[in-house]
C-alpha positions in Angstrom: 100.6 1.4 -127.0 98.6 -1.6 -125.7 95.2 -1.3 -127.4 92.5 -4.4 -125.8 91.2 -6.4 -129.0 87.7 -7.1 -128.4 86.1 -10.4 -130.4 83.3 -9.3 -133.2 80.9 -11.7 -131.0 81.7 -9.7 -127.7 80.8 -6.5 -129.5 77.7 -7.5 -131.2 76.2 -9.4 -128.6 76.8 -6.1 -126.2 79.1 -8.2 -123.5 81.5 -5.7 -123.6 79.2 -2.5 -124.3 79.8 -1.3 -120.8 83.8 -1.5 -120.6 84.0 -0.4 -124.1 81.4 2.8 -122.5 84.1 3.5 -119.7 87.1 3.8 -122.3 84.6 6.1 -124.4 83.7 8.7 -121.5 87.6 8.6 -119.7 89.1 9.8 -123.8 86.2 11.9 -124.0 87.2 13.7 -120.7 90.6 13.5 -121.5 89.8 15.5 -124.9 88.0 17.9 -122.9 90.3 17.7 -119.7 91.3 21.6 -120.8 88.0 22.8 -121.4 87.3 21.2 -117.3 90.0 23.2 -116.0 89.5 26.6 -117.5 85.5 26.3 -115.9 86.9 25.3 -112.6 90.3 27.1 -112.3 89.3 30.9 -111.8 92.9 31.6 -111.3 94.8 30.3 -114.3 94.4 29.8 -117.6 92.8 26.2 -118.2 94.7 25.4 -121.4 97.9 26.4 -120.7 97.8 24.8 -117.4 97.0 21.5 -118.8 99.5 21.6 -121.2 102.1 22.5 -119.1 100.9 19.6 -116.5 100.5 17.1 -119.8 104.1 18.0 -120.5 105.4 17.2 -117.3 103.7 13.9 -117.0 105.1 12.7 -120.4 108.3 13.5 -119.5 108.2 11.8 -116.2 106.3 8.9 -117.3 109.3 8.2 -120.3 112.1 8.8 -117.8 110.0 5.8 -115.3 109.5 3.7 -118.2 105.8 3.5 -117.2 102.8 3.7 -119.2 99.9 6.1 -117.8 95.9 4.9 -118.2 93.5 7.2 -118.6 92.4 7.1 -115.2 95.2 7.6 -114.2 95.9 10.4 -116.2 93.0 12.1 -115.4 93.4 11.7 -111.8 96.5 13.4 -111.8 96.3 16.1 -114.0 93.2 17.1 -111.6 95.1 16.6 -108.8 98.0 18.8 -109.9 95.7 21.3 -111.4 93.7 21.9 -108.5 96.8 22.0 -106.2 98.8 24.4 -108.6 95.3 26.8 -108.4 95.3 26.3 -104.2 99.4 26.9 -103.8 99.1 30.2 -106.1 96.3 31.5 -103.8 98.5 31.4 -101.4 96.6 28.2 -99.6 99.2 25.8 -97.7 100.1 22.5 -99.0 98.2 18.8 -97.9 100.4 16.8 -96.1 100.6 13.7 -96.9 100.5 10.8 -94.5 103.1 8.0 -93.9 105.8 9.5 -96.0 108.4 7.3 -94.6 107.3 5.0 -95.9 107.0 6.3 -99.1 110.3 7.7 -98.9 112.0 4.6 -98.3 109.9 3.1 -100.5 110.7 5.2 -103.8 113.8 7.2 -103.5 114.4 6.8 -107.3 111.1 7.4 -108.4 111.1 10.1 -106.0 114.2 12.5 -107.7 112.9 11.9 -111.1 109.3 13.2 -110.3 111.5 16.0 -108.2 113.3 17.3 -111.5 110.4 16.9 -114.0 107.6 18.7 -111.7 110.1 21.6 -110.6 109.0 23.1 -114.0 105.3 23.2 -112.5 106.5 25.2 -109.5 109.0 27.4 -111.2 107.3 28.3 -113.9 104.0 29.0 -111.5 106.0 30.5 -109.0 105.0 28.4 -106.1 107.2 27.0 -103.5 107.5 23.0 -104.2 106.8 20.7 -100.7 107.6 16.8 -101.5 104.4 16.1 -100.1 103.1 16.3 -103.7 106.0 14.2 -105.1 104.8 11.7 -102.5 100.7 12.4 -104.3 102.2 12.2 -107.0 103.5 8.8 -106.7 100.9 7.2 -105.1 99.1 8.1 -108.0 101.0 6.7 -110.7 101.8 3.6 -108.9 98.3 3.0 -107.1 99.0 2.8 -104.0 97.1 4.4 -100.8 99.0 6.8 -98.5 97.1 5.9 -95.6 
């Protein structure tokens, strides 16, 4: 776990009180991350969803050998959430640009995601494209698809 130290002078003369806000408000929103989905996702049930997506992401974050931020976390778990709600009401999939390149790109990363997320679409009974692998990965490696 790589936790930032932060000098007693930084803290107490308030030149960090503004990057030490942001890590405040993105673990606050984690904590509440299933609270979030179960006001905005009619169709499933909030905390089991995030769980399930929270599972997933663990598993596929250990298996890269990566370490997910906040951010980052909270991006995707949206992102997933939200397109596990749109997919089970029957709403096609968003294609996503320059896959080629992505698939050239990330072939590994690309079958590990593949196994871990097919839980998601199994267990939701949804059909899987690779156009959210490909979401997927631009989101845990930060990159733009465009």
């Amino acid at each position: 776990m790589d936790i930032k130290q932060y000098s007693m002078y930084d803290v107490i003369s308030m030149k960090v009180i503004n990057e030490l806000q942001e890590i405040i408000d993105a673990k606050n929103t984690l904590i509440k991350m299933n609270l979030i989905l179960k006001e905005n996702i009619d169709n499933l049930d909030g905390d089991i969803l995030y769980n399930d997506i929270l599972s997933v992401l663990n598993k596929i974050a250990s298996k890269l050998s990566i370490t997910l931020d906040d951010e980052t976390l909270i991006g995707i778990i949206l992102h997933l959430a939200f397109t596990i709600s749109r997919l089970k009401k029957g709403e096609p999939p968003v294609e996503f640009p320059n896959k080629d390149v992505f698939a050239s790109k990330y072939i590994d990363t690309y079958k590990t995601i593949q196994e871990e997320i097919v839980f998601l679409f199994n267990k939701y009974n949804i059909e899987m494209s690779d156009n959210e692998i490909y979401y997927l990965i631009s989101f845990l490696f930060h990159e733009q698809s465009s």
